[in-house]
C-alpha positions in Angstrom: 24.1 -17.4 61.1 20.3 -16.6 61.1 22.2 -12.6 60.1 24.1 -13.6 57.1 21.2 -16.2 55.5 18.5 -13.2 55.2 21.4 -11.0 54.0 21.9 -13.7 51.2 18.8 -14.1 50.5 18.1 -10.1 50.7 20.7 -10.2 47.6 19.8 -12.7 45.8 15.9 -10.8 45.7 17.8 -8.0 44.5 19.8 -9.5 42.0 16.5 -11.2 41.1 14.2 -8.2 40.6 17.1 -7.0 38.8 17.4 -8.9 36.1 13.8 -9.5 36.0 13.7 -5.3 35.7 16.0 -5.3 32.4 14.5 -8.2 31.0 11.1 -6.3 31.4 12.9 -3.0 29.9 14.1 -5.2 26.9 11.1 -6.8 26.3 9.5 -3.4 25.8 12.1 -1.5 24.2 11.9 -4.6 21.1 7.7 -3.7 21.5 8.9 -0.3 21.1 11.0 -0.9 18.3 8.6 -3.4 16.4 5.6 -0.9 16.4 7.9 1.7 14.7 9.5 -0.5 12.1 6.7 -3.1 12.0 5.8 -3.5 7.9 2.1 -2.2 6.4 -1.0 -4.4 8.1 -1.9 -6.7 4.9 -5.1 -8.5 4.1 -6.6 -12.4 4.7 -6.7 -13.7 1.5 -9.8 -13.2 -0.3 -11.4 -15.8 -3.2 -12.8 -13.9 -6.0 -13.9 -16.5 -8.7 -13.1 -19.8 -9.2 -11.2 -21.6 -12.3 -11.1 -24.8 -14.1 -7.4 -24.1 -14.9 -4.5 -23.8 -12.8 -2.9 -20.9 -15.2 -6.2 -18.1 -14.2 -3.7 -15.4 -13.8 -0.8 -16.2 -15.5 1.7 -14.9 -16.7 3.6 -12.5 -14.0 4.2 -10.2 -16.4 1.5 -8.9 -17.5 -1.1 -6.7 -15.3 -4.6 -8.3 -14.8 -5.6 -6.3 -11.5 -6.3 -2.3 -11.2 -8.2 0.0 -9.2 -10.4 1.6 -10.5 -10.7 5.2 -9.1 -13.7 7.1 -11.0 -16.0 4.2 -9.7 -14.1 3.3 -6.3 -13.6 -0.2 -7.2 -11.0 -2.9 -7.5 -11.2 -5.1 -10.6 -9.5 -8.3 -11.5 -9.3 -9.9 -14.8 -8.9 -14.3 -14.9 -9.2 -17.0 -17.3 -11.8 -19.2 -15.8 -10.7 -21.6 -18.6 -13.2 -21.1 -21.7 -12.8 -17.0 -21.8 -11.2 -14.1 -19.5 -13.7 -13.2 -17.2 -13.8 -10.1 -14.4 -15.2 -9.2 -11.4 -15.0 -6.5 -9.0 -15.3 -5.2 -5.3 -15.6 -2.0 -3.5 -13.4 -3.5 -0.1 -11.6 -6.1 -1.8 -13.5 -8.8 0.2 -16.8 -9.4 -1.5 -16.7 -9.6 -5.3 -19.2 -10.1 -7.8 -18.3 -11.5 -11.5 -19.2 -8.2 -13.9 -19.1 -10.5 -17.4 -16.3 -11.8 -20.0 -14.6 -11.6 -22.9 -13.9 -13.9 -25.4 -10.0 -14.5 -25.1 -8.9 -18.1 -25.9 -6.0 -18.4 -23.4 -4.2 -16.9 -20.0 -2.4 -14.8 -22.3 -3.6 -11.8 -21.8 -3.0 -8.2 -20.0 -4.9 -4.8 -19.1 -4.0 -1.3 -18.8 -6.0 1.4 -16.9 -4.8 4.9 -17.0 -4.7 6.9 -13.4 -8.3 8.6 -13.5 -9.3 6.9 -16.8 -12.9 5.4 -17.2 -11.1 3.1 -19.9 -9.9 -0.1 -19.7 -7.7 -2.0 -22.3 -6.9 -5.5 -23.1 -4.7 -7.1 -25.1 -4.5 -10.8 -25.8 -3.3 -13.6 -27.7 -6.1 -15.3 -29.8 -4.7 -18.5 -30.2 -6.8 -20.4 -32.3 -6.5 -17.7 -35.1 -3.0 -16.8 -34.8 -3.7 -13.3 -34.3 -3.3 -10.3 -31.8 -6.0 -8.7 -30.7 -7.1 -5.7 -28.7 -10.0 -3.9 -27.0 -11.4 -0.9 -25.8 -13.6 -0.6 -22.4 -15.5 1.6 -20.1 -15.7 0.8 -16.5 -18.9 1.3 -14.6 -20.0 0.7 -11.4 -21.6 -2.5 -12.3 -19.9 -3.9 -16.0 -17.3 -2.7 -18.4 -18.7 -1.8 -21.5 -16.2 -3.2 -24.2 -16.5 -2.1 -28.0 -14.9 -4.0 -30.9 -12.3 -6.0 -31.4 -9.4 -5.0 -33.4 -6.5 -7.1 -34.6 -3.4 -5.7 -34.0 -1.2 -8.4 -35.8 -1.6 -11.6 -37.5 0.2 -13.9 -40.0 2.9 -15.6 -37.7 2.9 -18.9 -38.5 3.6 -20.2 -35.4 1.2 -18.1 -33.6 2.1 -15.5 -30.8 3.1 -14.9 -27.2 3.5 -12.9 -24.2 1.7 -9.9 -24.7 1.6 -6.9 -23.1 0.1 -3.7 -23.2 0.5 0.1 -21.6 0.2 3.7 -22.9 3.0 6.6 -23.6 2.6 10.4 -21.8 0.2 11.4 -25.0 -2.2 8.6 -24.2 -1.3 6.3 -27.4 -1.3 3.1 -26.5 1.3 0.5 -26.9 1.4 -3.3 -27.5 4.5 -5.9 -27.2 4.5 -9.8 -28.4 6.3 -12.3 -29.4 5.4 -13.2 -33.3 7.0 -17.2 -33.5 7.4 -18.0 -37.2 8.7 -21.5 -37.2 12.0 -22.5 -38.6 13.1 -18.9 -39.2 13.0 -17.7 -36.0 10.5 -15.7 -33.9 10.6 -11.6 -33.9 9.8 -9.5 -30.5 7.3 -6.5 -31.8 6.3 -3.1 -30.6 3.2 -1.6 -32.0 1.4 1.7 -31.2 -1.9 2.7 -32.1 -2.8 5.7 -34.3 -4.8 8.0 -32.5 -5.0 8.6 -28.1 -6.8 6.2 -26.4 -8.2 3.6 -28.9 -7.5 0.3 -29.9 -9.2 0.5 -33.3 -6.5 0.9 -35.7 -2.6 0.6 -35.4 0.5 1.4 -36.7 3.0 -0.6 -38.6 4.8 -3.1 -36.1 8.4 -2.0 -35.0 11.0 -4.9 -35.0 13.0 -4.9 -31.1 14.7 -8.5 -31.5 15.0 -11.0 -34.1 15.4 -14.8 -32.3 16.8 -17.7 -34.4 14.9 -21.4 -34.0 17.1 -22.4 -31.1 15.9 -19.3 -29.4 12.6 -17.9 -27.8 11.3 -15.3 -25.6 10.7 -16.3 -22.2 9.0 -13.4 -20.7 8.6 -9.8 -22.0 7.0 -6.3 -21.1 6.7 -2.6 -21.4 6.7 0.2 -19.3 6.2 4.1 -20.0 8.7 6.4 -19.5 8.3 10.4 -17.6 9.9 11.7 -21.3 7.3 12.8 -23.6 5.8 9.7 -25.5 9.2 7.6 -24.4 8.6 3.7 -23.8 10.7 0.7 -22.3 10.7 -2.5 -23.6 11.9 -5.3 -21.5 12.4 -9.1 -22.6 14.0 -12.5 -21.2 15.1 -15.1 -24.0 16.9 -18.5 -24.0 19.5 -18.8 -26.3 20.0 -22.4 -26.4 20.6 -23.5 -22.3 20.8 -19.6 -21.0 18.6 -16.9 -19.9 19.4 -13.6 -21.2 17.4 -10.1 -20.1 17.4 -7.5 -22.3 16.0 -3.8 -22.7 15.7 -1.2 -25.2 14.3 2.4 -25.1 11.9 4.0 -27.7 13.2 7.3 -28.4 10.2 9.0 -29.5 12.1 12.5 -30.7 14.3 10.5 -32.9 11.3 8.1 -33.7 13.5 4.7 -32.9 14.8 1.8 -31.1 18.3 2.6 -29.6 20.7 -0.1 -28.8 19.7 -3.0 -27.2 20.9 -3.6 -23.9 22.2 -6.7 -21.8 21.0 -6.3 -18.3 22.1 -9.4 -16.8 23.0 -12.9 -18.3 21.7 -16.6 -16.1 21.7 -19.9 -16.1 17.7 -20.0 -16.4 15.1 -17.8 -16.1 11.2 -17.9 -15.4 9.8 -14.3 -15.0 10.2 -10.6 -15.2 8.0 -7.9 -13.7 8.9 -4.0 -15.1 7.3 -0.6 -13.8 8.7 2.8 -14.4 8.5 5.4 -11.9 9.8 9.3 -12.3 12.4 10.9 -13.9 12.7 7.7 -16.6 13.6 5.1 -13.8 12.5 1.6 -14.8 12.4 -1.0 -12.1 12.7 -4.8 -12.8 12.3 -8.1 -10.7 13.0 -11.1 -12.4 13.9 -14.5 -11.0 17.0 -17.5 -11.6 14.9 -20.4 -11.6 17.5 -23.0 -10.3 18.3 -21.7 -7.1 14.9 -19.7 -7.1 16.6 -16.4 -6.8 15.0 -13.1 -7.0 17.1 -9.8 -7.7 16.1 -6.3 -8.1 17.3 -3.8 -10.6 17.3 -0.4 -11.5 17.5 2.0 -14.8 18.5 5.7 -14.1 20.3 8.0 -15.8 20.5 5.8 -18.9 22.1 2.8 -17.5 21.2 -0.3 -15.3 22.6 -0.7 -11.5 23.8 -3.6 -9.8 21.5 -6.7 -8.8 19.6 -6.8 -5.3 18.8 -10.2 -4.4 15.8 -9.7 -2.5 14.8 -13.5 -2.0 17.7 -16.6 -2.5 15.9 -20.0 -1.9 12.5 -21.5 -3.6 11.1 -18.2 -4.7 9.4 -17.8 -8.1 6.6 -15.6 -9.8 8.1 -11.8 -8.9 6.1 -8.9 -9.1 6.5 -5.9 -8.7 4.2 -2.6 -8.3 4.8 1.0 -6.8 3.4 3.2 -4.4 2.5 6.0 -6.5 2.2 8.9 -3.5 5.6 8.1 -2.2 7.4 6.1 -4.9 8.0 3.3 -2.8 8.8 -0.2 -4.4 7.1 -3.7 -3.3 8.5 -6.8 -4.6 6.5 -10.2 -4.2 7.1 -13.4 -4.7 6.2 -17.4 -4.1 8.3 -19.0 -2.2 7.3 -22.7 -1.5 3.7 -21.7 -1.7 4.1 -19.0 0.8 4.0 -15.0 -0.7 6.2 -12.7 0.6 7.5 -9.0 0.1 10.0 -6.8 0.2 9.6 -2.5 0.2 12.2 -0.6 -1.3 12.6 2.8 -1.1 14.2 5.1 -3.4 17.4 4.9 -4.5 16.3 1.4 -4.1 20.0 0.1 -3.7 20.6 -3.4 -1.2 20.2 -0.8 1.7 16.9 0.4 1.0 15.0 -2.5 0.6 13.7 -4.2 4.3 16.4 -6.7 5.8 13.4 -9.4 6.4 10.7 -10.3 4.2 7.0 -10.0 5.1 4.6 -12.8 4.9 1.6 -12.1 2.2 -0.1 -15.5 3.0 1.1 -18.5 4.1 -1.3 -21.6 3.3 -2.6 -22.5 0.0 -0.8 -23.9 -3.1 -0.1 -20.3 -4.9 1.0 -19.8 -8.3 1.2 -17.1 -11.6 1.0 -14.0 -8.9 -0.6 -10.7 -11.2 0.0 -7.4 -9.7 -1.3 -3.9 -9.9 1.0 -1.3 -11.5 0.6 1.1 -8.9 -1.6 1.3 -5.6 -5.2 2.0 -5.3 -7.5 3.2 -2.0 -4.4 3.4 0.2 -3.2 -0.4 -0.7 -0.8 -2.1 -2.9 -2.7 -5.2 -4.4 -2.9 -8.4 -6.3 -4.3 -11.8 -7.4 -3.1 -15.1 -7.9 -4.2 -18.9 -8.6 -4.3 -21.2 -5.4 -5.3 -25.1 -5.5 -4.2 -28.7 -7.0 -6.6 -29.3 -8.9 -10.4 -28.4 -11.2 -12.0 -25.7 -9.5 -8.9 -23.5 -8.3 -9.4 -20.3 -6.6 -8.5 -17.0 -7.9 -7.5 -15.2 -4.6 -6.9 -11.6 -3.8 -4.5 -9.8 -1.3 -3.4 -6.2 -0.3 -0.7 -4.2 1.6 -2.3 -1.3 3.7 -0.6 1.7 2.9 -2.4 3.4 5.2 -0.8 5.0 8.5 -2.0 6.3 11.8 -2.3 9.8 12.7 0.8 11.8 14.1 0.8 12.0 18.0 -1.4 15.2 19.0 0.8 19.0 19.9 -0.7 20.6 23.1 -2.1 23.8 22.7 -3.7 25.4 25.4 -3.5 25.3 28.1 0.1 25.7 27.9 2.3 23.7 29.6 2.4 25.4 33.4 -0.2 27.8 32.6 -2.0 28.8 35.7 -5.0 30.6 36.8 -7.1 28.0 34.6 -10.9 27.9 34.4 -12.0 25.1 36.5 -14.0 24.4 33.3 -11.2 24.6 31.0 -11.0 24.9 27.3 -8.4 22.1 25.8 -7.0 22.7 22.3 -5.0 20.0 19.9 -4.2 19.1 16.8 -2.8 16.7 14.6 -1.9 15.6 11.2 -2.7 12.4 8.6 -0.7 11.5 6.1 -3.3 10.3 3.8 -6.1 13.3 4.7 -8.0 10.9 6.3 -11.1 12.5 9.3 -9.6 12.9 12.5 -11.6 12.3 16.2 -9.8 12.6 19.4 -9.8 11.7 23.3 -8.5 13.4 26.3 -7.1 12.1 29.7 -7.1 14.7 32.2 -4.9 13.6 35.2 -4.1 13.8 38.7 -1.0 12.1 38.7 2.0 13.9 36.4 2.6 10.4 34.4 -1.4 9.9 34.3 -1.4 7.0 36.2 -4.3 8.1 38.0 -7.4 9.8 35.1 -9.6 12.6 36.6 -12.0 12.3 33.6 -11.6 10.6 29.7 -13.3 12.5 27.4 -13.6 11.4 23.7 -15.4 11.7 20.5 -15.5 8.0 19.6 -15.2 4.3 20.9 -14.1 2.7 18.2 -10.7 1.7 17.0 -7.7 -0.3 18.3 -4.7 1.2 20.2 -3.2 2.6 23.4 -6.3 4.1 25.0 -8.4 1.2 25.1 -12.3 1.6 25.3 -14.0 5.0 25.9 -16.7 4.7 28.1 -19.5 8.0 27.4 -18.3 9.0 24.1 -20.0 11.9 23.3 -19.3 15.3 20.7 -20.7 17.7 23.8 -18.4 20.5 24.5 -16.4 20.0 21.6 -16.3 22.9 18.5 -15.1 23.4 14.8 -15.8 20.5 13.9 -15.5 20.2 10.0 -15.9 16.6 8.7 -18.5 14.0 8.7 -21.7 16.0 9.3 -19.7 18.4 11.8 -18.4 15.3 13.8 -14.7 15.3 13.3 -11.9 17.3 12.5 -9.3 17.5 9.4 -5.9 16.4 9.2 -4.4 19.8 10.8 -7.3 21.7 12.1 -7.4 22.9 15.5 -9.4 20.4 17.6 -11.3 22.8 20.7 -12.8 20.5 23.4 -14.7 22.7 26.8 -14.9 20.6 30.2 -18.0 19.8 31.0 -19.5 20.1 34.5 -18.9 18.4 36.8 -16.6 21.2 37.1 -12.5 20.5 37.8 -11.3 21.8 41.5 -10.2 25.1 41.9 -5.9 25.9 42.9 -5.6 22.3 42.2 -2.7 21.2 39.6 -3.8 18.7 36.5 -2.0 16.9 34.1 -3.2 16.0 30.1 -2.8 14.1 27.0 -4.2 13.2 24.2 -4.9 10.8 21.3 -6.3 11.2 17.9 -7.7 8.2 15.5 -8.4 8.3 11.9 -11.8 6.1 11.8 -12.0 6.0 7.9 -8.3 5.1 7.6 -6.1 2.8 10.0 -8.8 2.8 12.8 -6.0 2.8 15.3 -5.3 5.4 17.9 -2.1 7.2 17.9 0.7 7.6 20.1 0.0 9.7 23.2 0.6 13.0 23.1 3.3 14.2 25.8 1.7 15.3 29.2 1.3 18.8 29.6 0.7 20.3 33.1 -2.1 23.4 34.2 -3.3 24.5 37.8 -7.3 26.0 38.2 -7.3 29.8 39.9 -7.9 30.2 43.3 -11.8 30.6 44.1 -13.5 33.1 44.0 -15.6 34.7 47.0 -18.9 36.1 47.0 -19.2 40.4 47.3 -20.1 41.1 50.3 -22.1 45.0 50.2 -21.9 47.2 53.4 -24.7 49.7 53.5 -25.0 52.4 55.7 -25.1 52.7 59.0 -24.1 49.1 59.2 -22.7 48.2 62.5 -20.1 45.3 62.5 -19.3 44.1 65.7 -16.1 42.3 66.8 -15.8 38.6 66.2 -17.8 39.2 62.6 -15.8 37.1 59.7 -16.3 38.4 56.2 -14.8 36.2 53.1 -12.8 33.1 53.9 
């Protein structure tokens, strides 16, 4: 009896320690998995300003946010509810308010050329019925704006929903709404006469004519990769409906073409339009109702089918692009919490990730403004969080960022032998984004490296597998060509010689290494594999017979 109980209970340890072995092996393959498809690290939500209005960066449309990448700074544009004012950051965590401008409403939007030292706003000047537009140039410390120039004026029902971006000559380009009462309101294109200024303008160009019963709900304007080309996107309500329309300016044949319907609701709130390369123009927009937010693209001339990227509460889409690999991120509110989605080219319902990411989850959020395209290795934007007088204009980013490749083994090679018992170790490795490179080695006397003869590294710093380096030091290492000669570049050969004390001689060792991109990620790589080396045999002192030596039986020479 005694026999058979420790036999059961033999088996049921087994059968124990089995299960407990695959539920370990699950729980790290779903690690595994998570760290490889894991989304971009994103920002805490940062307060630049405050406002006494709950609409600072409305509407979604339009682009109040930009990088600016001659000076190295973020700026962001707000109404704090008597003018638009700006302020701007080197990190995107401390800000400092650079002035204002005398708008006289959220209406507004900016446009900053890539590598541009000009800034241009557009907004609607309410009180005066007018149009307006200005020139600026970003320094370090304050935009310096010149005059003001009226771009269009004499609706009699004033004007809406500007916007504002520039063709492939540098022209720049301004849409509104121009409401003139009982005979309907008119959707406007107007470009201005010379590259790069706001001071003078040609004659509007008529996209849509609305009857009373209709209005425009949202509109905006992208450029397109074809020579002086521009899109033209716009959301009206005729009568209980929401209708989304675009249009291309043909610039060789110096016209609209035909207008076209790219998708008919029941309600509407928002668009967001960018255009990305070979004359693809990509669109959010939501169905206020249900709170659905779709995706679609333009290509080859015609619109694709909707994604729906988000189906309950959500509101407030944006939309900006990752200009160095042309990958989409869509945002949105959803019952005050922002989310996003990446979408990656063809940008079809496949492409796009299956779960959303969480932007920031507390706060009452509303009127989300993003970037057009990323700046310093993020995806950015602001928004308007709070209830009531003051509210917050807040700030929050995507890290584009990624860590180094895993390090390729170089010498020794992988079952060299006959290795110095001060070896020399080389590596290397690449970064995506350029960024210096620093690495540590584990030499081993185990083959999996459970046990570590010595860990040599350049750096402590960082997060990641390795953990903490305890005598980081640059001795022994050589070729060093970044950062006052203390790290390598993305690719370069990294040389490393062991330092005494010296390994053992005709012993085997085992090695890896990392690599970490301190001005990028801050986060180790993977390991390198394990590569394997044995030291030579040591070597014995000469021993020199002279003449007339006599060596007598018994006498050992060498060992």
């Amino acid at each position: 009896m005694k026999h058979i109980l420790q036999k059961a209970s033999r088996q049921l340890r087994s059968k124990w320690l089995r299960r407990s072995l695959a539920l370990f092996l699950a729980i790290i393959f779903v690690i595994g998995l998570y760290s490889q498809f894991s989304p971009h690290p994103v920002s805490a939500a940062v307060t630049i300003d405050t406002s006494s209005q709950f609409n600072a960066t409305k509407y979604s449309s339009q682009r109040k946010t930009f990088y600016d990448s001659v000076n190295n700074l973020y700026w962001a544009f707000y109404w704090n509810g008597s003018q638009a004012e700006y302020s701007n950051s080197s990190d995107g965590t401390s800000w400092t308010s650079r002035g204002t401008i005398g708008t006289t409403g959220s209406d507004f939007s900016v446009w900053k050329p890539t590598g541009s030292a000009s800034v241009y706003l557009v907004y609607n000047d309410v009180g005066l019925l007018r149009v307006r537009a200005v020139t600026g140039t970003l320094g370090a410390t304050s935009i310096s704006f010149g005059s003001t120039t009226t771009v269009a004026s004499g609706a009699t029902g004033g004007y809406l929903n500007v916007g504002i971006s520039a063709d492939t000559d540098g022209k720049l380009w301004v849409m509104y709404t121009g409401d003139s009462g009982a005979s309907g309101s008119d959707v406007y294109g107007q470009r201005s006469t010379s590259v790069g200024s706001t001071a003078a303008w040609d004659t509007a160009k008529l996209i849509q004519h609305m009857g009373s019963s209709e209005g425009t709900i949202d509109s905006m304007l992208v450029p397109m990769t074809t020579a002086r080309d521009m899109y033209f996107v716009l959301a009206k309500n005729p009568g209980a409906s929401c209708s989304i329309l675009g249009v291309l300016w043909d610039d060789s044949a110096n016209n609209f073409g035909s207008i076209t319907a790219i998708d008919t609701l029941a309600s509407c709130s928002y668009i967001s339009v960018l255009a990305t390369s070979s004359d693809q123009v990509n669109l959010t927009y939501d169905i206020s109702g249900p709170g659905t937010v779709k995706y679609r693209n333009y290509s080859g001339g015609t619109w694709g089918s909707a994604v729906t990227l988000a189906s309950t509460s959500a509101t407030s889409p944006v939309i900006s692009v990752d200009s160095g690999t042309s990958n989409l991120y869509a945002f949105w509110i959803e019952s005050n919490i922002i989310k996003y989605k990446k979408g990656v080219s063809p940008y079809a319902s496949g492409n796009w990730d299956a779960s959303a990411t969480t932007l920031v989850s507390t706060g009452t959020n509303t009127n989300l403004s993003a970037a057009y395209n990323d700046g310093a290795n993020s995806i950015f934007l602001e928004w308007t969080d709070g209830t009531a007088n003051p509210y917050s204009v807040k700030f929050g980013s995507v890290n584009l960022n990624s860590t180094p490749s895993a390090p390729t083994l170089s010498q020794p090679a992988s079952g060299q032998t006959g290795v110095s018992i001060t070896p020399q170790f080389r590596m290397f490795a690449t970064d995506v984004n350029n960024d210096y490179l620093e690495y540590w080695i584990d030499v081993c006397s185990t083959s999996n490296c459970s046990s570590i003869v010595r860990s040599i590294c350049q750096t402590n710093s960082g997060t990641g597998p390795p953990g903490t380096c305890a005598s980081p030091s640059q001795t022994g290492w050589a070729g060093q060509s970044l950062q006052s000669a203390t790290a390598y570049s993305s690719g370069q050969t990294a040389v490393h010689t062991y330092q005494t004390t010296a390994l053992s001689a005709n012993t085997q060792y085992w090695w890896r290494a990392y690599v970490i991109d301190p001005g990028g990620t801050n986060t180790w790589s993977s390991a390198s594999s394990i590569s394997t080396f044995t030291t030579a045999l040591a070597t014995q002192p000469n021993v020199n017979i002279g003449g007339g030596t006599t060596i007598y039986g018994g006498t050992t020479i060498g060992q």
